[in-house]
TORTIMAR-713342 format. One line per field, with one value per atom (N, C-alpha, C, O): residue in one letter; atom name; x, y, z. Coordinates in steps of 0.02 Angstrom, whole numbers, plus 50000, padded with zeros to 5 digits. Layout:
! TORTIMAR-713342
r: [A  ...]
a: [CA  ...]
px: [X  ...]
py: [Y  ...]
pz: [Z  ...]
***
This chain:
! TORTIMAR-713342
r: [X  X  X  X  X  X  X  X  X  X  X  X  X  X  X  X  X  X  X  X  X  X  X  X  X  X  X  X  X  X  X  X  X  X  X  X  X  X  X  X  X  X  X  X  X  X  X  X  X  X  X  X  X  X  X  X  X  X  X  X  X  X  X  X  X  X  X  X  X  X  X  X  X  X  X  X  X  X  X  X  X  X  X  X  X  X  X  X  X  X  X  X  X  X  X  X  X  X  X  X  X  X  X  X  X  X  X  X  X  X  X  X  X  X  X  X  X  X  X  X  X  X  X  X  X  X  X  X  X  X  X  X  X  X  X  X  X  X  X  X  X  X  X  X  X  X  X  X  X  X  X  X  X  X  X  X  X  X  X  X  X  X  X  X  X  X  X  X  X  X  X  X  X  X  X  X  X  X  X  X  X  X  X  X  X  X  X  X  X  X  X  X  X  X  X  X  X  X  X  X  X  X  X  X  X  X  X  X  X  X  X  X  X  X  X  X  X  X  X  X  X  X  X  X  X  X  X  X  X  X  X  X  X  X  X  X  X  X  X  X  X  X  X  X  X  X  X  X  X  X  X  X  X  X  X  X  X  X  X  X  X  X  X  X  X  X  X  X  X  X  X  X  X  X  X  X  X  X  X  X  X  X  X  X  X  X  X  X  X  X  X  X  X  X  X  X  X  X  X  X  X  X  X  X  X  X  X  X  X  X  X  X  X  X  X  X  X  X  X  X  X  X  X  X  X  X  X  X  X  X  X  X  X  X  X  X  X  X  X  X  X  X  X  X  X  X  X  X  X  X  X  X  X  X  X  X  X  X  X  X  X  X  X  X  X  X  X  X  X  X  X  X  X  X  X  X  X  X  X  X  X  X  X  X  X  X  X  X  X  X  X  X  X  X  X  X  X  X  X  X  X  X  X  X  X  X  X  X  X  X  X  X  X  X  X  X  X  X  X  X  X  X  X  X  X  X  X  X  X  X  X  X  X  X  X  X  X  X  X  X  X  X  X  X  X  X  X  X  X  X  X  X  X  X  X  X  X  X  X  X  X  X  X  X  X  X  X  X  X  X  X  X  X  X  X  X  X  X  X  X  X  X  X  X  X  X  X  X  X  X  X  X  X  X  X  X  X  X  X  X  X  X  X  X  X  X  X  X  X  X  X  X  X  X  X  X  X  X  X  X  X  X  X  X  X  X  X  X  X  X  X  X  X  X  X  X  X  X  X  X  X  X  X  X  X  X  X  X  X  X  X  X  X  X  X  X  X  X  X  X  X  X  X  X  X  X  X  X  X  X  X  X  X  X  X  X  X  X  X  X  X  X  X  X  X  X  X  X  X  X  X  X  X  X  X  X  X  X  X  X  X  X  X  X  X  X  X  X  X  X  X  X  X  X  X  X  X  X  X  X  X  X  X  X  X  X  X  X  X  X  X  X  X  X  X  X  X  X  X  X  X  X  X  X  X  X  X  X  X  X  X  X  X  X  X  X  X  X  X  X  X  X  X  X  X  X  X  X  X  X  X  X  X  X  X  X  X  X  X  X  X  X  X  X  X  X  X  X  X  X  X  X  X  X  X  X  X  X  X  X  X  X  X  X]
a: [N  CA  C  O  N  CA  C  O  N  CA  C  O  N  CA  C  O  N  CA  C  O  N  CA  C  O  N  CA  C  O  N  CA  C  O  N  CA  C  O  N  CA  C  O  N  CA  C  O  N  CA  C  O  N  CA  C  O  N  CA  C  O  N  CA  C  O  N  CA  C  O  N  CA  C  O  N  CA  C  O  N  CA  C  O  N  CA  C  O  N  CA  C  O  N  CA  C  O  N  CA  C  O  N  CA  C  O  N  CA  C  O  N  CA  C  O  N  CA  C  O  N  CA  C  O  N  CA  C  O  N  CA  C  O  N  CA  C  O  N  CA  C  O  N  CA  C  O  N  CA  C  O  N  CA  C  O  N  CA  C  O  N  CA  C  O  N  CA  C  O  N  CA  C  O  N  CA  C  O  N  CA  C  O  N  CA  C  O  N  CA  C  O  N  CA  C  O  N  CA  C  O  N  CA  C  O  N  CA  C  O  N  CA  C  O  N  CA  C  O  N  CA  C  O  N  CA  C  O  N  CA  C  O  N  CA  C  O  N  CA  C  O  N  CA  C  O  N  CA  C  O  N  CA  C  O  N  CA  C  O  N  CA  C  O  N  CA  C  O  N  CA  C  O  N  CA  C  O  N  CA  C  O  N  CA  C  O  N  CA  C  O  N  CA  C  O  N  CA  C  O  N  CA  C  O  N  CA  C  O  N  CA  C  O  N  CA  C  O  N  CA  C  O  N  CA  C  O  N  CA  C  O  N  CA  C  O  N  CA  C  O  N  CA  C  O  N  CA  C  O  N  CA  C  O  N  CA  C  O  N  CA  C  O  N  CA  C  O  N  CA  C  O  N  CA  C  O  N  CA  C  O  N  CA  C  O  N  CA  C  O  N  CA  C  O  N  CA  C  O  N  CA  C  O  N  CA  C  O  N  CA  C  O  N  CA  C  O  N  CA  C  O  N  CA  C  O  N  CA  C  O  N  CA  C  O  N  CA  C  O  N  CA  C  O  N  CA  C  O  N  CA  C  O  N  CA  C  O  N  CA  C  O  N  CA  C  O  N  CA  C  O  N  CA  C  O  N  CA  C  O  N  CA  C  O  N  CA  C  O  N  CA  C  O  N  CA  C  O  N  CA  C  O  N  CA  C  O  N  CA  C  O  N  CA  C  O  N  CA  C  O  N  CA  C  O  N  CA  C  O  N  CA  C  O  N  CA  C  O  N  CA  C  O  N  CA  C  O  N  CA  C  O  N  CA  C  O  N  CA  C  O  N  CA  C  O  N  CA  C  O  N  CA  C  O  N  CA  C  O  N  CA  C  O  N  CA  C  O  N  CA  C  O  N  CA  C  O  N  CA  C  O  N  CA  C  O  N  CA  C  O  N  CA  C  O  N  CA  C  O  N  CA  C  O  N  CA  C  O  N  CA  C  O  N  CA  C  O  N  CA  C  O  N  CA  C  O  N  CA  C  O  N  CA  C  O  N  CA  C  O  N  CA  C  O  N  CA  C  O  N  CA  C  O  N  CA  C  O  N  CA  C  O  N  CA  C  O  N  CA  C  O  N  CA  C  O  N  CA  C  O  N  CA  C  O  N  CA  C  O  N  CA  C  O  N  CA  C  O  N  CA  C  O  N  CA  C  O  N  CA  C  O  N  CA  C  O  N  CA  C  O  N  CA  C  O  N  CA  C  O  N  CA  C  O  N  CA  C  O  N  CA  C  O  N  CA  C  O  N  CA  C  O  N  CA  C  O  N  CA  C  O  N  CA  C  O  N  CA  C  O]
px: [49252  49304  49314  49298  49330  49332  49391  49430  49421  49481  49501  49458  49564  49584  49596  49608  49591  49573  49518  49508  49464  49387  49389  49355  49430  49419  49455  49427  49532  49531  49480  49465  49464  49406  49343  49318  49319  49274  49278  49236  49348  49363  49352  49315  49402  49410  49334  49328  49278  49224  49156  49108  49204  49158  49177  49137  49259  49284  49251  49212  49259  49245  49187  49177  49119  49078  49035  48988  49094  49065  49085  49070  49124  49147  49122  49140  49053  49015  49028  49003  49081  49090  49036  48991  49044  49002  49050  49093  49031  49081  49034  48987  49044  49018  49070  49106  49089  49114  49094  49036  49130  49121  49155  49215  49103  49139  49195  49197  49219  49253  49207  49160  49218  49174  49211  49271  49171  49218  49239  49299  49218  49254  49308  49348  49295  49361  49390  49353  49463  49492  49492  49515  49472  49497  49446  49423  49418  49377  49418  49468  49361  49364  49319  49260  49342  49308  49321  49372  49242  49220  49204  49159  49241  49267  49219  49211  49174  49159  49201  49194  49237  49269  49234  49258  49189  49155  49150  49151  49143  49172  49219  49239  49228  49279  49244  49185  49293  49275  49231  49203  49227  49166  49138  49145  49097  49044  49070  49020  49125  49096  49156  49202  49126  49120  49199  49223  49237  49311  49290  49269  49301  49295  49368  49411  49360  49445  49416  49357  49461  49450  49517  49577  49488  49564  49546  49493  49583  49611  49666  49719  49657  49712  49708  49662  49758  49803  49855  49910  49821  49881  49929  49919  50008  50050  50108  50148  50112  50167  50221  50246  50263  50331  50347  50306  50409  50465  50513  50537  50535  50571  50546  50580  50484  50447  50434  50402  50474  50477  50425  50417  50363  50315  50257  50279  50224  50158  50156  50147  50164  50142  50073  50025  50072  50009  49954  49896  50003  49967  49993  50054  49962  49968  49999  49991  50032  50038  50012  50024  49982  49961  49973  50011  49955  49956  49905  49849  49917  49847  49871  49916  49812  49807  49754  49699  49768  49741  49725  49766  49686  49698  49621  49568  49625  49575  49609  49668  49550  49568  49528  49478  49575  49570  49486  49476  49448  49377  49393  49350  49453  49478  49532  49582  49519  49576  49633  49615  49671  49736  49745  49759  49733  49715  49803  49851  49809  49880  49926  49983  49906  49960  50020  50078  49966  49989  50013  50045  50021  50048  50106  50112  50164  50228  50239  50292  50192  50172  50156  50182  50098  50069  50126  50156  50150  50214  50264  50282  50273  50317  50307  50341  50239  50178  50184  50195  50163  50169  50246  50241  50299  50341  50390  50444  50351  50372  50350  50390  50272  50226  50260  50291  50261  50254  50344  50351  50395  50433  50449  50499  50366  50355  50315  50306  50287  50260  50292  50330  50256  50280  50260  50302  50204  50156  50145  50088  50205  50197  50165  50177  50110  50086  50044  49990  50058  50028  50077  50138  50018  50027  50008  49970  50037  49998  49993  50036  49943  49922  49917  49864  49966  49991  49926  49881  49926  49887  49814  49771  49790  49708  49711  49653  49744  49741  49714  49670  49738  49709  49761  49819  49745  49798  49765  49706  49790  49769  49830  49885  49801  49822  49833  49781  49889  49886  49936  49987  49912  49944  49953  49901  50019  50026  50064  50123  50007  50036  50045  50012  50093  50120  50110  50152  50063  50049  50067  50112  50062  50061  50001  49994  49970  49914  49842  49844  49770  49733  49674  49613  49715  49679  49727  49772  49687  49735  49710  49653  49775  49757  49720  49730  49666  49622  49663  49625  49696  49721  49785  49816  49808  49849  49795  49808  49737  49698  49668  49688  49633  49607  49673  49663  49720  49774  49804  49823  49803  49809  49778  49802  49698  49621  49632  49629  49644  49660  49710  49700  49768  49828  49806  49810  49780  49739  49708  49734  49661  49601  49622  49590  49692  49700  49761  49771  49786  49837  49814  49848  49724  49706  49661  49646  49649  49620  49674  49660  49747  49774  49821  49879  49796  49840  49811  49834  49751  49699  49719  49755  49681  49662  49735  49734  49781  49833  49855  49876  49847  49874  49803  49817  49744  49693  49718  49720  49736  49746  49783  49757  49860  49893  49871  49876  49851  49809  49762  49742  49736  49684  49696  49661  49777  49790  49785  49810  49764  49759  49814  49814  49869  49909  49987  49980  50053  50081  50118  50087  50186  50204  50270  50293  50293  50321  50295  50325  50210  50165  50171  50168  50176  50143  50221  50225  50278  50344  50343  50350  50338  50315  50282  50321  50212  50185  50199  50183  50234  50257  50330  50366  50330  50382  50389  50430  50347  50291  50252  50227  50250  50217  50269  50261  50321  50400  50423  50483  50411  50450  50427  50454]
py: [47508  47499  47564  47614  47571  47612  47652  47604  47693  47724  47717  47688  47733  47734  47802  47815  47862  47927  47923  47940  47887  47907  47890  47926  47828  47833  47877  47891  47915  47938  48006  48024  48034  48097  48073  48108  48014  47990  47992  48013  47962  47941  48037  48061  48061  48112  48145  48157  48160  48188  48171  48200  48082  48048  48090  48131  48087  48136  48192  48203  48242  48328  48316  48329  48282  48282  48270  48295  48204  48201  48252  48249  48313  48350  48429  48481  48398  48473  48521  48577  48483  48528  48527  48485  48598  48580  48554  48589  48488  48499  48441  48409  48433  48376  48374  48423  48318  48281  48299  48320  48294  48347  48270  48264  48225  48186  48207  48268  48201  48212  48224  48186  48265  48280  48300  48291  48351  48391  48451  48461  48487  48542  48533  48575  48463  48460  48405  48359  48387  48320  48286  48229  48301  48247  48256  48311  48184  48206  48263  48261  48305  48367  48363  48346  48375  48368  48448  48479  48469  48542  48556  48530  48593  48633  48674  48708  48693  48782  48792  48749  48836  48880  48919  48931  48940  49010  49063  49060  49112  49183  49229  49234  49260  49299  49375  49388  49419  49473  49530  49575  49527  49558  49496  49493  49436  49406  49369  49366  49344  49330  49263  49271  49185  49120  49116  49143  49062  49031  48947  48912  48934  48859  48824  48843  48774  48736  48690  48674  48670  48601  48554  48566  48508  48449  48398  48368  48395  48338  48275  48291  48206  48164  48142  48155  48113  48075  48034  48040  47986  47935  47919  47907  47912  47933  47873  47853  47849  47801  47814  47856  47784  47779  47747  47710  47759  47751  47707  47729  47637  47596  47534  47484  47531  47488  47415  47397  47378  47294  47270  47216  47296  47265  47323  47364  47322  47355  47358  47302  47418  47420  47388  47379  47367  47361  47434  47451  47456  47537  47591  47590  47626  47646  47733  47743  47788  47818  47887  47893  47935  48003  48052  48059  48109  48181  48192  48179  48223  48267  48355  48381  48386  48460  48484  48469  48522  48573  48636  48669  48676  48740  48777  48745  48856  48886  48952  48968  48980  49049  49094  49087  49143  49204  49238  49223  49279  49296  49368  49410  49391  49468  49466  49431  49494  49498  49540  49599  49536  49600  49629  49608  49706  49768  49779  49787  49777  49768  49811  49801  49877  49897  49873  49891  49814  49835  49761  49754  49704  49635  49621  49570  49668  49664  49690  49673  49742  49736  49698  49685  49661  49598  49541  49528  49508  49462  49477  49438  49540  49553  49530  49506  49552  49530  49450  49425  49424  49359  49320  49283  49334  49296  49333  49315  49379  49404  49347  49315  49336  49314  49253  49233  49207  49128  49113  49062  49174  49146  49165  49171  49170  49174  49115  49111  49063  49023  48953  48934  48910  48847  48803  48761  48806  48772  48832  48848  48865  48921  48890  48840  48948  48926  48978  48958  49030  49080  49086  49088  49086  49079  49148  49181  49175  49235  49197  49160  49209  49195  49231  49237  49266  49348  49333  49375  49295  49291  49279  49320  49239  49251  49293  49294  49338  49403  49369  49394  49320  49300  49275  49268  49260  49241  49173  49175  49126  49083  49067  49095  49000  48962  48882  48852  48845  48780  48755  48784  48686  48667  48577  48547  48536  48463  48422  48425  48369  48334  48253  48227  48246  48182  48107  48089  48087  48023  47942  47938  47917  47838  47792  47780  47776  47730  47745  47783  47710  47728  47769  47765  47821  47906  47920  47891  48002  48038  48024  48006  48039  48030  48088  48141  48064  48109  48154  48200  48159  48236  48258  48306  48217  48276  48298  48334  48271  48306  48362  48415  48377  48415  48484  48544  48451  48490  48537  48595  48514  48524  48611  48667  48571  48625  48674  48734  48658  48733  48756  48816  48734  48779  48838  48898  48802  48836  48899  48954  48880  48917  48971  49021  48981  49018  49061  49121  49033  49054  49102  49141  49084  49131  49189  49245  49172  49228  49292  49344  49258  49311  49328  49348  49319  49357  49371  49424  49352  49368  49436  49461  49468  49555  49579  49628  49566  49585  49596  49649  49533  49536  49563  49574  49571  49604  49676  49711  49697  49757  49756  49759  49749  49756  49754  49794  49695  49693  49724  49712  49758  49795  49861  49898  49874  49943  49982  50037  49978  50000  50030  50082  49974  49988  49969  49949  49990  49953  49890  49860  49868  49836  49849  49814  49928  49963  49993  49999  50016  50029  49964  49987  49913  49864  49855  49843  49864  49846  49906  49880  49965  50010  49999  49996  49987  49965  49923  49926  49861  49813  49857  49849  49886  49909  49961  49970  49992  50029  50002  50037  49933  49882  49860  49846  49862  49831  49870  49858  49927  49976  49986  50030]
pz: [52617  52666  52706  52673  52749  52804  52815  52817  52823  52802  52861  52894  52904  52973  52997  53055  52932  52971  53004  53062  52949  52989  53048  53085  53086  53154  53193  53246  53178  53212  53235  53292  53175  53177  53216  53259  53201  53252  53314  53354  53328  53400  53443  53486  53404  53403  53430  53490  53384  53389  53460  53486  53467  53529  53572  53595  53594  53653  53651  53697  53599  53619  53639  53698  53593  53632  53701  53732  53707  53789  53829  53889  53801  53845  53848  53875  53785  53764  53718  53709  53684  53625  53588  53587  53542  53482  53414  53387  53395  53353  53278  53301  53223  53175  53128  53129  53076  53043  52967  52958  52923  52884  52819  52805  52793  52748  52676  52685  52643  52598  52535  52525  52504  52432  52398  52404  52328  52276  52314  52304  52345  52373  52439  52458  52468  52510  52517  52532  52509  52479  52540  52533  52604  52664  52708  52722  52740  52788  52866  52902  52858  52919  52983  52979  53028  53093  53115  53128  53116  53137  53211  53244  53227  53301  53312  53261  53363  53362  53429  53472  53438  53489  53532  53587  53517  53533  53487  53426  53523  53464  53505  53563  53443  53489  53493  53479  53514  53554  53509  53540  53448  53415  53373  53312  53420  53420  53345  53309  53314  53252  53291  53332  53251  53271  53243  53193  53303  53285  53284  53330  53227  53218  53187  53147  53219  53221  53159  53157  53111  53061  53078  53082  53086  53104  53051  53046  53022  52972  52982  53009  52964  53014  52914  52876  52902  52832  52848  52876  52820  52829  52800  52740  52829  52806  52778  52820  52717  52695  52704  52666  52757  52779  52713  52687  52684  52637  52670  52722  52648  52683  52708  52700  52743  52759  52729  52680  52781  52758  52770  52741  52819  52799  52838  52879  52829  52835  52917  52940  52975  53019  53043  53005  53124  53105  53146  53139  53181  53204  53132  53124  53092  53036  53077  53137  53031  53053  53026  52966  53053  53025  53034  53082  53003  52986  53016  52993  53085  53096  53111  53144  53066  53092  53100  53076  53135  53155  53142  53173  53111  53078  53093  53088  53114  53110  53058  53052  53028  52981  53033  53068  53023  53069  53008  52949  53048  53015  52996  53013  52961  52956  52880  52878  52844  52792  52790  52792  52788  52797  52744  52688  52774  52723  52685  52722  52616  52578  52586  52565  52624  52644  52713  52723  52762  52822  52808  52860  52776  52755  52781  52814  52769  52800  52860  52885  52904  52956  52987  53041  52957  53003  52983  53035  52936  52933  53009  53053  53002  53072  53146  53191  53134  53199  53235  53290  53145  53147  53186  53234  53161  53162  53243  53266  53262  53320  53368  53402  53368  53409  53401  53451  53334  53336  53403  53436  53403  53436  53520  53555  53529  53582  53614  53675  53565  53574  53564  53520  53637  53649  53584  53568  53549  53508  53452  53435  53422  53360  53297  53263  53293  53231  53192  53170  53181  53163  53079  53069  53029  52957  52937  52973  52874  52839  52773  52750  52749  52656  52617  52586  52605  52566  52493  52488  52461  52382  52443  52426  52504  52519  52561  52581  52596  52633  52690  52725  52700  52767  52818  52798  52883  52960  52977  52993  52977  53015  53063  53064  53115  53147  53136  53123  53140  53109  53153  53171  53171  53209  53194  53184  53191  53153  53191  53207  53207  53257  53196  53151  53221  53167  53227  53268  53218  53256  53256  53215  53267  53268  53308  53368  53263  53315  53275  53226  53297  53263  53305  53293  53373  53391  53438  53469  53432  53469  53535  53550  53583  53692  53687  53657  53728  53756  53804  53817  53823  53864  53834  53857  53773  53725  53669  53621  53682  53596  53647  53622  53700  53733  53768  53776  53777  53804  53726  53730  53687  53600  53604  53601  53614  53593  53652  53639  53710  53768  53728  53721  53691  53678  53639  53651  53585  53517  53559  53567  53578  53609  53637  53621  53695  53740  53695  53704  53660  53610  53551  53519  53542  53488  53543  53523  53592  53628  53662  53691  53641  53680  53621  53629  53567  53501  53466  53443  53432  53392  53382  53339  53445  53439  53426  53388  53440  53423  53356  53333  53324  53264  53213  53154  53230  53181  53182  53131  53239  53252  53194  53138  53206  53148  53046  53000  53052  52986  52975  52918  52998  52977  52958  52924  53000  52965  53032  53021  53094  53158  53200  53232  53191  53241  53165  53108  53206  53176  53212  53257  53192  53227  53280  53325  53250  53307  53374  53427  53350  53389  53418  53475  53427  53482  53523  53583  53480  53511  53574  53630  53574  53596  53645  53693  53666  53717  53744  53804  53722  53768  53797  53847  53764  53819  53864  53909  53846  53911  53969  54013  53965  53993  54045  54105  54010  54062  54078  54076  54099  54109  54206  54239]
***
């Protein structure tokens, strides 16, 4: 039987591709509990690859007198940043983080203090069986333009580079 994520990830994978993405479908196994639909982005500015994973789950409403017949899901969105944050600068970059996400229309910048890592995640809670083609594409520009203009920012920070007064600092050298 056929699950009703798989279509949306399908549906999903027909679009990017007619539109030149690179992207493939990634079935469910022992190492990952949900089917994944693989993004490549490009790379970023020292050449190393940003790939998006979107996951859609379907979601049992509580209450329900009878079974919808458009089912409803969990879809996200999530890329891991390709940089680990060096343990001193953690509460630095946390700062970074939660500066940035409330600057954003579509905030979504995570830290994973125990995997030393930054991602991006983003959860669109649906109804129906796929996402509109110009909110799933309007979605992937957000992502895209959102990790190209914070990325370097926040590695900076994690890596131990800059801090996060240093950046308060230049932006305000910037407005001046």
């Amino acid at each position: 039987m056929k699950k009703e994520h798989d279509n949306i990830l399908q549906q999903m994978k027909k679009d990017l591709l007619a539109e030149r993405y690179d992207c493939s479908l990634e079935l469910a196994n022992e190492k990952i509990p949900n089917d994944q639909l693989i993004v490549f982005l490009g790379n970023d500015s020292s050449d190393r690859e940003k790939i998006l994973l979107v996951t859609a789950v379907e979601q049992v409403m509580q209450g329900e007198e009878s079974k919808p017949s458009e089912p409803y899901h969990l879809v996200h969105f999530h890329v891991v940043f390709p940089f680990t944050i060096a343990p001193l600068a953690a509460s630095q970059t946390g700062s970074t983080i939660l500066f940035i996400n409330r600057l954003l229309e579509l905030p979504g910048f995570e830290m994973g203090e125990i995997e030393e890592k930054v991602s991006y995640r983003y959860a669109l809670f649906m109804h129906g069986k796929q996402v509109d083609k110009l909110l799933l594409f309007s979605i992937i520009g957000n992502i895209m333009m959102t990790l190209d203009l914070f990325s370097g920012i926040i590695e900076s920070v994690a890596t131990g580079q800059k801090t996060f007064n240093d950046l308060l600092e230049e932006m305000l050298t910037l407005t001046k």
